[in-house]
C-alpha positions as CSV (number, residue, x, y, z in Angstrom):
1,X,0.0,0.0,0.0
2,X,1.6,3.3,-1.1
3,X,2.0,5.8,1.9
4,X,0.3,9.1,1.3
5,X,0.8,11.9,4.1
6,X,-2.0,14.5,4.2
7,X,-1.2,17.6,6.4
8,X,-4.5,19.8,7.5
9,X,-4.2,22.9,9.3
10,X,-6.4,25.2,11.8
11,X,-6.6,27.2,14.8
12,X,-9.0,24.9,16.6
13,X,-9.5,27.9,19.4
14,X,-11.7,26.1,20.7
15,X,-11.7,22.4,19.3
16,X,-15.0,21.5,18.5
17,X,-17.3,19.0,17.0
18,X,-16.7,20.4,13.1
19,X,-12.8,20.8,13.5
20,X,-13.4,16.8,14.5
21,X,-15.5,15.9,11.3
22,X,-13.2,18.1,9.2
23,X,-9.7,15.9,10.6
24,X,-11.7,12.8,10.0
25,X,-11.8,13.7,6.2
26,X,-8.7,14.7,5.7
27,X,-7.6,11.4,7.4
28,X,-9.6,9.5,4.7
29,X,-7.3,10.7,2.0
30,X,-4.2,9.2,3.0
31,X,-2.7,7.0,5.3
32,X,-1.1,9.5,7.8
33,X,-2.5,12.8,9.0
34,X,-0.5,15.6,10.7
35,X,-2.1,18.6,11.8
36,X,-0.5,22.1,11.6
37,X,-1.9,23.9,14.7
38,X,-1.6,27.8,14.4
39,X,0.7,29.5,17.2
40,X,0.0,32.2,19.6
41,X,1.8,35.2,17.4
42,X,-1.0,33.8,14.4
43,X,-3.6,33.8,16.8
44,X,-3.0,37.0,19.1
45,X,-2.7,39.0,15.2
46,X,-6.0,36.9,14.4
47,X,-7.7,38.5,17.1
48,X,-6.5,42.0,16.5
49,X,-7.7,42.0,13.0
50,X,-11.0,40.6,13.9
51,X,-12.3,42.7,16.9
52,X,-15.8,40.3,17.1
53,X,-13.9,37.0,16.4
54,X,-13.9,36.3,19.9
55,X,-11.1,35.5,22.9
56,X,-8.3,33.2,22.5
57,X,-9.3,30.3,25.1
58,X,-6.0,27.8,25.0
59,X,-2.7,28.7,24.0
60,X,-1.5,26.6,21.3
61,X,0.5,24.1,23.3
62,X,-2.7,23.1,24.7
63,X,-4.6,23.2,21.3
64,X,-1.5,21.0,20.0
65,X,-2.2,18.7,22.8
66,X,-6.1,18.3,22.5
67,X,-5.8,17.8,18.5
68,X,-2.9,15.0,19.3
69,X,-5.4,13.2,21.5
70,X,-7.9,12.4,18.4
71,X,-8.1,9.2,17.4
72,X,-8.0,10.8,13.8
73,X,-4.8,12.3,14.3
74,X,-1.0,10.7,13.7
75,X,0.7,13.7,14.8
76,X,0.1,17.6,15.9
77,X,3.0,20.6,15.5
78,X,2.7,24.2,16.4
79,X,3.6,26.3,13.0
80,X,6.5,28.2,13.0
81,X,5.1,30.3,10.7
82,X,5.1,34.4,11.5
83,X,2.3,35.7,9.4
84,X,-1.2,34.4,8.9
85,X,-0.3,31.1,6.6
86,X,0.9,27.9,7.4
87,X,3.5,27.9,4.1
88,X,7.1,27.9,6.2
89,X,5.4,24.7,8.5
90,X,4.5,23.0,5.2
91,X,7.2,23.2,3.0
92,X,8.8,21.6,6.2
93,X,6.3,18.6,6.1
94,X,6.4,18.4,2.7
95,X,3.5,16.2,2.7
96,X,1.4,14.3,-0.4
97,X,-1.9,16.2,0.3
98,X,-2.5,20.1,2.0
99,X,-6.6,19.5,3.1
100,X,-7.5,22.8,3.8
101,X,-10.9,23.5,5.9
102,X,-14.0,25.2,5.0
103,X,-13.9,28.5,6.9
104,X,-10.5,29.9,5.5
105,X,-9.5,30.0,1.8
106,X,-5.5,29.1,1.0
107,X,-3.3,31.8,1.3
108,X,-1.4,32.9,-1.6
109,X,1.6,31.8,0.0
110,X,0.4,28.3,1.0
111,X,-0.7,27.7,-2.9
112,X,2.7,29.2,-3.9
113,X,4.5,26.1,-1.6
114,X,2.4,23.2,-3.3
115,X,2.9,24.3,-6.4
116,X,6.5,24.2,-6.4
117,X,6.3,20.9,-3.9
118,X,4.0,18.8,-5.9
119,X,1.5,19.0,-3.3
120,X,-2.1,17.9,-4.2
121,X,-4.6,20.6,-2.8
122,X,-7.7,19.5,-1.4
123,X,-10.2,22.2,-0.5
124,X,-13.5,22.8,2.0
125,X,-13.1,19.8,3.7
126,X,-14.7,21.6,6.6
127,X,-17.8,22.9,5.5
128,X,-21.1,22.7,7.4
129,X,-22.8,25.2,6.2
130,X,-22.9,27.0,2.5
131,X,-25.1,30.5,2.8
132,X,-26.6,30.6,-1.2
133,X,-28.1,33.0,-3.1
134,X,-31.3,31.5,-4.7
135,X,-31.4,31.3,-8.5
136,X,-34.6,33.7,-9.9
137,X,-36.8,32.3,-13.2
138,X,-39.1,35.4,-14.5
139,X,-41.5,33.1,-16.3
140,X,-44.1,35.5,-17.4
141,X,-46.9,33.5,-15.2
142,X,-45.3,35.0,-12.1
143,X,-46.8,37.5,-10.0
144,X,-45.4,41.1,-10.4
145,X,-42.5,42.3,-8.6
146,X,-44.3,43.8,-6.1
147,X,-46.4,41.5,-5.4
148,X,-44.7,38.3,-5.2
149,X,-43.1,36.4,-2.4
150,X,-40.3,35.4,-4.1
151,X,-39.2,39.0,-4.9
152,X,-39.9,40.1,-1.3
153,X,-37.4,37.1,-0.1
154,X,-35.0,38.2,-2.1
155,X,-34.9,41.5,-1.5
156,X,-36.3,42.7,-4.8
157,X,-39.2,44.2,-4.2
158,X,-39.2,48.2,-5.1
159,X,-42.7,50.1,-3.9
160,X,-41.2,53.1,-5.3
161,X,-41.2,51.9,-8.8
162,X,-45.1,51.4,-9.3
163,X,-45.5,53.4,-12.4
164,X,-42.0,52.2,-14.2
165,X,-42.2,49.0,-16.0
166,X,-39.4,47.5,-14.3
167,X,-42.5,46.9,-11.6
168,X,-44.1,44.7,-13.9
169,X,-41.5,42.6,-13.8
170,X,-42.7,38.9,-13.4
171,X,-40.9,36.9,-10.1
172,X,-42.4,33.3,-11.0
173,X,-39.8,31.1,-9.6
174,X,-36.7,30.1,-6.8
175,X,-34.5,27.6,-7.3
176,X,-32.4,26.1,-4.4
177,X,-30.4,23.7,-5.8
178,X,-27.4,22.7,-8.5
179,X,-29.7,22.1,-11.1
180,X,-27.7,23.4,-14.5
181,X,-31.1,25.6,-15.4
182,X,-30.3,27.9,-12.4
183,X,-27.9,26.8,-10.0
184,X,-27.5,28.7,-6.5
185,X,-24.7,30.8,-6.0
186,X,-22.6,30.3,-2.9
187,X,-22.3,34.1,-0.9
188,X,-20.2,32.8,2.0
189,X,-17.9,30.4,3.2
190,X,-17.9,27.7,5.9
191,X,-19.5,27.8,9.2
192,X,-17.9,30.8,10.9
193,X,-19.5,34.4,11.3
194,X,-15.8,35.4,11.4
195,X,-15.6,34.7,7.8
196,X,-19.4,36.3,7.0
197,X,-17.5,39.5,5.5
198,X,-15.4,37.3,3.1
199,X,-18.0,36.5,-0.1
200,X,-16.6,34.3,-2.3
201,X,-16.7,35.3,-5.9
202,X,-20.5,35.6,-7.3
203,X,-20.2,33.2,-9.8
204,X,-19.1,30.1,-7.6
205,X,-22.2,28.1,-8.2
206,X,-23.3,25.4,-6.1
207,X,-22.1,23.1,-8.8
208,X,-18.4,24.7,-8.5
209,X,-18.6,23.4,-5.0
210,X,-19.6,20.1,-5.7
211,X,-17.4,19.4,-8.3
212,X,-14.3,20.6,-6.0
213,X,-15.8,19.6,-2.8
214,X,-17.8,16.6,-2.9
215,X,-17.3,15.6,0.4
216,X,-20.6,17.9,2.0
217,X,-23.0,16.0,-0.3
218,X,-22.1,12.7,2.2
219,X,-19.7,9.3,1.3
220,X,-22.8,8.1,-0.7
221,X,-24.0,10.9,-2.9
222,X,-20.0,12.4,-3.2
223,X,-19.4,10.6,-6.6
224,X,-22.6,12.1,-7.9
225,X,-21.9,15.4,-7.1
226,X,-25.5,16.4,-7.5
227,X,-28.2,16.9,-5.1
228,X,-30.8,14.3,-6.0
229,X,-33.8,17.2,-5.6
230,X,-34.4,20.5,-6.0
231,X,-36.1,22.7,-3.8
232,X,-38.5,25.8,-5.0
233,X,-40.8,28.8,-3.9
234,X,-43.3,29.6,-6.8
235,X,-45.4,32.7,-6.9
236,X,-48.4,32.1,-9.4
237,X,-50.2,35.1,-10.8
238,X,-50.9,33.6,-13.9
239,X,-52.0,29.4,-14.6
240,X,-49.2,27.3,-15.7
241,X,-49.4,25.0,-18.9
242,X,-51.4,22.0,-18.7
243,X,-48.4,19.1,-18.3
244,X,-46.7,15.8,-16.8
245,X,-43.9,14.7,-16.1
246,X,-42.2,11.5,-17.6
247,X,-41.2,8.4,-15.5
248,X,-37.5,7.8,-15.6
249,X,-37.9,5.0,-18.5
250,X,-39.8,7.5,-20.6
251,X,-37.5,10.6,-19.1
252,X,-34.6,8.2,-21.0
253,X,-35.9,7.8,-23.8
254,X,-37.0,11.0,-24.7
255,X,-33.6,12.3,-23.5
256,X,-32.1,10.5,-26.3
257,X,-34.1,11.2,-29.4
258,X,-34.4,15.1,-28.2
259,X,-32.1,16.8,-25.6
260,X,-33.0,20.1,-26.9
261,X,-36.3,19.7,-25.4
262,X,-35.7,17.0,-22.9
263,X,-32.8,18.4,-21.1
264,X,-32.1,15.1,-18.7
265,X,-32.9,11.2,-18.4
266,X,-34.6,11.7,-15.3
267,X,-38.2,11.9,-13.7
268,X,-39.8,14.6,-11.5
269,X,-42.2,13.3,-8.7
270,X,-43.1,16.6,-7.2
271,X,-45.2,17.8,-4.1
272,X,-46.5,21.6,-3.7
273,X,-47.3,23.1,-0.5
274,X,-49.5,26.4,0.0
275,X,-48.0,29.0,1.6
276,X,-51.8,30.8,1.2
277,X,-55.3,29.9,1.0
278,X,-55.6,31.1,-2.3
279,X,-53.6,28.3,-4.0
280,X,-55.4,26.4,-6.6
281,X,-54.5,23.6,-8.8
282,X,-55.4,21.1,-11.6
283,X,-54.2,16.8,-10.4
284,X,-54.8,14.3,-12.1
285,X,-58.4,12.8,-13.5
286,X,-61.7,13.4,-11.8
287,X,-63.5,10.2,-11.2
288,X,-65.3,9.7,-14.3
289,X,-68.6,9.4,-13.5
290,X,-67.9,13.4,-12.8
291,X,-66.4,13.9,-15.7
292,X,-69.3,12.6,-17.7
293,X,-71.7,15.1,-15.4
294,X,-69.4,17.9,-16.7
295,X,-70.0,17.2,-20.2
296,X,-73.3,16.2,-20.0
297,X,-73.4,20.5,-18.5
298,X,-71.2,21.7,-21.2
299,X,-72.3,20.0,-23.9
300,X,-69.4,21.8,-26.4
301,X,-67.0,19.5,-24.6
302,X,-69.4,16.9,-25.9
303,X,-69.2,17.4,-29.2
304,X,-65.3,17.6,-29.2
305,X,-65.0,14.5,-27.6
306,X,-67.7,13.1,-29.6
307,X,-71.0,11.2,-28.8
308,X,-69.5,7.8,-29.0
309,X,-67.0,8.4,-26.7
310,X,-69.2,10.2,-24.4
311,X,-71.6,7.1,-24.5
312,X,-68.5,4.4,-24.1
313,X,-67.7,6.5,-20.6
314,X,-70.8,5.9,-19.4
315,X,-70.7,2.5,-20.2
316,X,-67.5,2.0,-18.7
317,X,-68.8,3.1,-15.0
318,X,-67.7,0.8,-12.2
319,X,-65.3,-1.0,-14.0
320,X,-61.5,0.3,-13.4
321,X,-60.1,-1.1,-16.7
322,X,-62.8,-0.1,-18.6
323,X,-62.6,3.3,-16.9
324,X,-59.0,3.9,-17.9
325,X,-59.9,2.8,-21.5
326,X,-62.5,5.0,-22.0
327,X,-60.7,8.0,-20.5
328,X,-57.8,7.2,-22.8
329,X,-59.7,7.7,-25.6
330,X,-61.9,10.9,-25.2
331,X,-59.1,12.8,-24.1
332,X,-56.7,11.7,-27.1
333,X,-59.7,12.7,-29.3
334,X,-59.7,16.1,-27.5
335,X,-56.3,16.4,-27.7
336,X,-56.5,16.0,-31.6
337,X,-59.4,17.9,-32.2
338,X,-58.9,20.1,-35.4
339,X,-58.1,24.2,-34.2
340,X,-61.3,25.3,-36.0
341,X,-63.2,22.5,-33.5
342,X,-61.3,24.1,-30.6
343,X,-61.9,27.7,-31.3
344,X,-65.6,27.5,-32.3
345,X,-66.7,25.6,-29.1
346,X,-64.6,27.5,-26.8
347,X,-66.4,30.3,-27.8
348,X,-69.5,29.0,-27.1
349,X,-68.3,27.3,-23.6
350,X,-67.1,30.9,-22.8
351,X,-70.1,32.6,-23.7
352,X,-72.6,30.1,-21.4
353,X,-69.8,30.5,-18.0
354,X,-70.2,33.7,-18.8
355,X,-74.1,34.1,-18.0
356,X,-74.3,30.7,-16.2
357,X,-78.0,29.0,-15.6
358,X,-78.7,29.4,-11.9
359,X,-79.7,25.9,-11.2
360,X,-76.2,24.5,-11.5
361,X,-74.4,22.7,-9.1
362,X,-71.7,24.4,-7.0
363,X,-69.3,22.6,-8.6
364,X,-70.6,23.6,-12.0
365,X,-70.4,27.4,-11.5
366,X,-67.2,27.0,-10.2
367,X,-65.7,25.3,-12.9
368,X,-67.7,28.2,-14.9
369,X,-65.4,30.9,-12.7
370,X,-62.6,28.9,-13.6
371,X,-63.2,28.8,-17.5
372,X,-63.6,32.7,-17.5
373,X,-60.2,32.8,-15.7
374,X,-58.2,30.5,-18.1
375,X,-60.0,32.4,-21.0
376,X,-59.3,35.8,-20.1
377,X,-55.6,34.5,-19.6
378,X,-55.2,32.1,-22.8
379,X,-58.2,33.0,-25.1
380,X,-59.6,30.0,-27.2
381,X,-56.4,27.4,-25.7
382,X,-57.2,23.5,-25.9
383,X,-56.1,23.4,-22.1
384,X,-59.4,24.9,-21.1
385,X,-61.0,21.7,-22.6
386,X,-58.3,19.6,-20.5
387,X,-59.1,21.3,-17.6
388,X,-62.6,20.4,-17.3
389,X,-61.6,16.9,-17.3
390,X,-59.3,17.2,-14.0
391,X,-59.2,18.0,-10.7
392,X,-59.6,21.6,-9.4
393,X,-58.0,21.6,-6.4
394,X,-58.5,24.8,-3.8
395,X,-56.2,24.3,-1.0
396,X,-55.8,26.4,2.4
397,X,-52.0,26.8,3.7
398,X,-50.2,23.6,4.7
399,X,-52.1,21.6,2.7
400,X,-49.8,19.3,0.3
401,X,-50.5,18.4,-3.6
402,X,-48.3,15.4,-4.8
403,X,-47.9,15.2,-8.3
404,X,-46.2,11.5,-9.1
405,X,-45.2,10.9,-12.4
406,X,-47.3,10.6,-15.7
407,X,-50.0,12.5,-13.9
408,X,-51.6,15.4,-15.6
409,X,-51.8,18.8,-13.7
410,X,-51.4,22.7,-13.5
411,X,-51.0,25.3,-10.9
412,X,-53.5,28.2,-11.6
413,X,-53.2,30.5,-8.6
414,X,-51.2,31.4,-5.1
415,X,-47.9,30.7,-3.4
416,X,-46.3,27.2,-2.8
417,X,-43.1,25.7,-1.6
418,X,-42.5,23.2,-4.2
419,X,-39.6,20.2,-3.7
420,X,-39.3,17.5,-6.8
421,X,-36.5,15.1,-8.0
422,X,-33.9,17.1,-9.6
423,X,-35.6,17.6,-13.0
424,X,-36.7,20.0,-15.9
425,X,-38.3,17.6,-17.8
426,X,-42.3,18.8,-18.8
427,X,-44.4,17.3,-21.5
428,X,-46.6,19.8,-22.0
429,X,-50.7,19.9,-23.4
430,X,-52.1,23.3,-23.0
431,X,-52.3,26.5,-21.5
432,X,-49.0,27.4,-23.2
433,X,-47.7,29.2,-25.9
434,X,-44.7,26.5,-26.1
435,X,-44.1,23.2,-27.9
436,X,-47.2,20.8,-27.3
437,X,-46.1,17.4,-27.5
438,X,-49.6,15.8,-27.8
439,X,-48.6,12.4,-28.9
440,X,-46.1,11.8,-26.3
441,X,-48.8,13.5,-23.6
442,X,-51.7,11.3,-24.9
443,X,-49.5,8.4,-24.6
444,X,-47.6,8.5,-21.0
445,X,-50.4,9.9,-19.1
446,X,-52.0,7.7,-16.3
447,X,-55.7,7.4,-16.8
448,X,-56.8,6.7,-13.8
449,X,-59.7,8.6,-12.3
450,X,-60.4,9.8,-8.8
451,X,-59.0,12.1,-6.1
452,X,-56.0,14.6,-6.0
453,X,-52.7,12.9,-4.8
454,X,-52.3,14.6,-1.2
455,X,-49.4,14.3,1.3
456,X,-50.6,14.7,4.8
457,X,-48.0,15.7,7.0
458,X,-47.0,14.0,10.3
459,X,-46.2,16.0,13.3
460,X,-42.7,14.8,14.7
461,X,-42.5,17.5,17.5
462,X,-44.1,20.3,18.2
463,X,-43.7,22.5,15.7
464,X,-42.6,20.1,13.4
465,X,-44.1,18.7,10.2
466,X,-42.7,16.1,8.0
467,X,-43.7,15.9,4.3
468,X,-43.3,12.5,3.0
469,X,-44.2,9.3,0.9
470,X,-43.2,6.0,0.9
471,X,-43.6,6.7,-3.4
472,X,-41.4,9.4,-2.9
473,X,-37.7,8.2,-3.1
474,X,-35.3,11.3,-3.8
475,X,-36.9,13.5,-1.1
476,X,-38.8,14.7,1.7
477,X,-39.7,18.2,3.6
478,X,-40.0,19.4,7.4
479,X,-41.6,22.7,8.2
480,X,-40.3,24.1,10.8
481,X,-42.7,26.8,12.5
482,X,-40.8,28.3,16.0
483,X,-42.3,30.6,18.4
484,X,-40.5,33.9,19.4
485,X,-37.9,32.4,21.6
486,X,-38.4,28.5,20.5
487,X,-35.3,26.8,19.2
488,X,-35.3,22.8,17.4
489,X,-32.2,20.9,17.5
490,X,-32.0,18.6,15.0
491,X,-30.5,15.9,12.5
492,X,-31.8,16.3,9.6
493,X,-30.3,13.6,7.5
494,X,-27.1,12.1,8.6
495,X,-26.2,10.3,5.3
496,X,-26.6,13.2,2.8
497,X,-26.8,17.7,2.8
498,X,-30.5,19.5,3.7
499,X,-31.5,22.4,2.0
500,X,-33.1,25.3,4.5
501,X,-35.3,28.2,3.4
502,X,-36.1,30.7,6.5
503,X,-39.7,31.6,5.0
504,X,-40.2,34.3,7.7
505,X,-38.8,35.4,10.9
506,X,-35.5,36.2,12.0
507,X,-33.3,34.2,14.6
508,X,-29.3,32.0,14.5
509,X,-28.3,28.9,13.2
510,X,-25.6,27.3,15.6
511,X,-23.4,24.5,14.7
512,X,-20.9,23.1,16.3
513,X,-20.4,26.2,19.2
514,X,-20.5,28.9,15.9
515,X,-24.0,30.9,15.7
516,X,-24.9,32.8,12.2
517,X,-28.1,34.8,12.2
518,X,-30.3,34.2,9.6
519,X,-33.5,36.4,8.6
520,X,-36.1,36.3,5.6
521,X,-35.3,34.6,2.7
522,X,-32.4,33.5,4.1
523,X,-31.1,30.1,2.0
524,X,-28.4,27.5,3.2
525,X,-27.4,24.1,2.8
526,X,-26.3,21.8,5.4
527,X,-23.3,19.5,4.7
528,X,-24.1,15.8,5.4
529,X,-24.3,14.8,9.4
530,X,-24.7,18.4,10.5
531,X,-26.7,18.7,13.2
532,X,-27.6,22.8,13.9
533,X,-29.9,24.6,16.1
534,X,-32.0,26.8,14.8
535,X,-33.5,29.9,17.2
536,X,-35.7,32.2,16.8
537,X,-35.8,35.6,17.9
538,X,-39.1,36.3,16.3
539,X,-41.6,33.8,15.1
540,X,-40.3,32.1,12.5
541,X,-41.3,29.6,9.8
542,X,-38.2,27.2,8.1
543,X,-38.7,24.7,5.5
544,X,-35.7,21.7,4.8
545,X,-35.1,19.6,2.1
546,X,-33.6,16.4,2.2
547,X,-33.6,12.8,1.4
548,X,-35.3,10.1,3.2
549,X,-33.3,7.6,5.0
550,X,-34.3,5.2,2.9
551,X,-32.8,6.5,-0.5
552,X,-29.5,5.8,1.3
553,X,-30.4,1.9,1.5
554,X,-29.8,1.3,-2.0
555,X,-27.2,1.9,-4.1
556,X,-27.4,5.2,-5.5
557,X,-26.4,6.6,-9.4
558,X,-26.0,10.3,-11.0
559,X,-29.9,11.8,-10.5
560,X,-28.7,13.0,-14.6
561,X,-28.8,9.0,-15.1
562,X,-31.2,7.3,-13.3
């Protein structure tokens, strides 16, 4: 076995829990670990030049001692170095591998010495915690600048621009996550509020960091270096197209024969949770014998689907096979309905909502509403046709839509936290001035009637929600709702990274002894095993991201080639 020395270096003023996970890394690298610990002339200038850094504790023949006790550890020497780097000590040591932590960068010198030496650079070992900056999408269903959520948690909203078009500006979606569509930035460094003032560079993307520091992502999602989901905040002003999303044979396949549309092999189970009572949704296929009460109200969806296949639904009542048959076929005959069809009987459809019969059924006159809503937004567009065949769900906040895949559905209205396997991949139908692909629609889609897919939560503490499924493999959520003055400690996931979103409120994160306040549409990730404590100052709401612990009980592949 070849002998590979790794050196790793810190002040470990005081030694605590992250200095420990950060040693054990660096010890898997090689077969030897020494530790540079900083001296009392680094630390004492340390100190100067960072007034709120806080007081020296141990002098370093102490700290030297305590990092020499870890089991971790082959051997511990003070630096001899004078100024801030470790670069004299090193070029002593002259080891195979420099492992630097996540709260301090290399210093020019230190790169200088294993350069010249040979010596492999390994970087961020350390990390616990990355602050991001969320990527923004400006899809032009999103609510105004103004008025969405998404623009008020990132600090974009501007009341004093209501009569400049700028205002009018669209805030639709944010994206926390490395997905290549809009990847999070990385703002700070490490765990330490010592290091808070120094950003790294603006375009170090969440995917930089993975692809130089896999280590945070945990031993069994490291070789990926993706997260396998992707966490989101959508403010909806306007509906969204009509659409599904492939299952991962499909997602292949149509990933092959067109990656300029299908950007990935992979599928994109998704759940959506209001953030207000307003939010309203199409999922999946009503039960059918309400579907054939619909058309039997709006007769012009009748005569695009056409009398036999209104008559064969009917028939097919009570008998699930028959059911899914019958579906199958009216809807790939309104799906192929000629334009002319479309735009002649969505006139007339419109024109009845509008001056409704007053004997209808509640349901009726609110499908009415919602036809003079979709109309009003996409004039004579098939999806209005599609719509009256599924689900129109009106959910208060909390409440949890789970769209699995193949399943047809579309968010109309409202605010949502949404979390999905780390996919882009929509077949779209309607309600949309992009590509329709109707065959491939018609063809994947589940025809099953009955119910919206919910995910009720279950309460693990106070406090504490858990969105989950057992269907659900890549991911799972926890709201985290904390009274002024309330604090949760908790493991998220120990085998892979969480992603946090601080929805409202202000209050600290705390991880191993270091504290970082966090306030509104604040955004971080938490390296794999970290374990914070979250407090809040005012009442706060926090939603995280992970992966269930059973993902880890299988072997795992790239999310891009599953």
């Amino acid at each position: 076995m070849t002998k590979r020395v790794v050196v790793a270096s810190g002040y470990f003023n005081p030694l605590h829990y992250g200095h420990v996970s950060y040693l054990e890394k660096a010890r898997d690298l090689g077969t030897s670990l020494i530790v540079i610990v900083n001296n009392d002339l680094q630390a004492a200038k340390r100190k100067s030049d960072r007034p709120h850094g806080g007081d020296m504790t141990l002098p370093a023949r102490e700290r030297v001692k305590l990092v020499r006790s870890l089991q971790c550890v082959d051997a511990a020497v003070e630096a001899v170095d004078e100024d801030e780097s470790v670069a004299v000590t090193l070029q002593l040591l002259h080891p195979d591998i420099f492992a630097n932590g996540g709260g301090q960068t290399p210093t020019k010198q230190e790169i200088q010495v294993c350069q010249r030496l040979n010596i492999q650079m390994v970087d961020g070992l350390g990390i616990q915690l990355l602050s991001l900056a969320p990527f923004t999408q400006h899809y032009d269903w999103g609510k105004p600048r103004n008025e969405s959520i998404i623009a008020a948690l990132t600090g974009q909203q501007s009341p004093h621009l209501t009569d400049e078009p700028d205002a009018a500006k669209p805030f639709a979606e944010m994206w926390m996550g490395d997905h290549p569509s809009g990847p999070a930035r990385v703002v700070s460094p490490g765990t330490s509020p010592r290091n808070a003032d120094k950003t790294v560079h603006r375009a170090t993307s969440l995917q930089d960091v993975f692809n130089k520091t896999p280590s945070v992502l945990g031993p069994q999602l490291q070789d990926s270096k993706q997260l396998p989901f992707l966490l989101k905040v959508l403010s909806i002003h306007k509906a969204l197209s009509i659409q599904a999303h492939p299952d991962k044979e499909l997602a292949s396949r149509l990933h092959l024969e067109r990656p300029h549309i299908y950007k990935d092999p992979n599928h994109k189970p998704e759940i959506a949770i209001a953030l207000t009572d307003d939010f309203q949704a199409l999922c999946g296929f009503r039960p059918v014998p309400e579907i054939i009460e619909i058309l039997e109200h709006m007769p012009e969806a009748a005569v695009i689907i056409g009398p036999d296949s209104l008559e064969n639904l009917k028939a097919a009542v009570g008998d699930s096979s028959a059911e899914s048959t019958a579906l199958k076929s009216a809807y790939a005959r309104l799906m192929h309905a000629s334009e002319d069809d479309v735009i002649n009987q969505i006139q007339l459809l419109h024109s009845r909502a509008l001056q409704p019969p007053q004997s209808v059924p509640p349901k009726i006159k609110e499908l009415y509403e919602l036809i003079c809503k979709l109309h009003a937004q996409y004039d004579n567009d098939i999806g209005i046709f599609s719509a009256l065949f599924m689900n129109y769900a009106r959910l208060k906040v909390g409440e949890c839509l789970y769209m699995a895949q193949n399943v047809p559905h579309a968010y109309i209205a409202g605010d949502i936290v949404e979390c999905m396997a780390c996919s882009d991949n929509v077949v779209r139908g309607g309600l949309t001035p992009k590509f329709k692909d109707v065959e491939v629609l018609c063809d994947m889609l589940r025809y099953e009637g009955g119910p919206p897919a919910t995910v009720i939560p279950s309460e693990l503490d106070r406090g504490v929600k858990l969105y989950a499924d057992p269907d659900i493999e890549e991911f799972q959520v926890m709201h985290l709702h904390l009274e002024a003055g309330g604090r949760q400690h908790r493991l998220f996931s120990s085998e892979g990274p969480a992603m946090a979103l601080n929805l409202k409120g202000s209050g600290t994160v705390t991880i191993s002894g270091e504290t970082r306040d966090i306030g509104p549409g604040k955004v971080f990730m938490l390296a794999a095993g970290v374990e914070p404590e979250i407090q809040a100052m005012t009442e706060m709401d926090v939603f995280v991201a992970c992966c269930p612990p059973q993902y880890f009980r299988t072997p795992q592949v790239s999310p891009q080639n599953k």
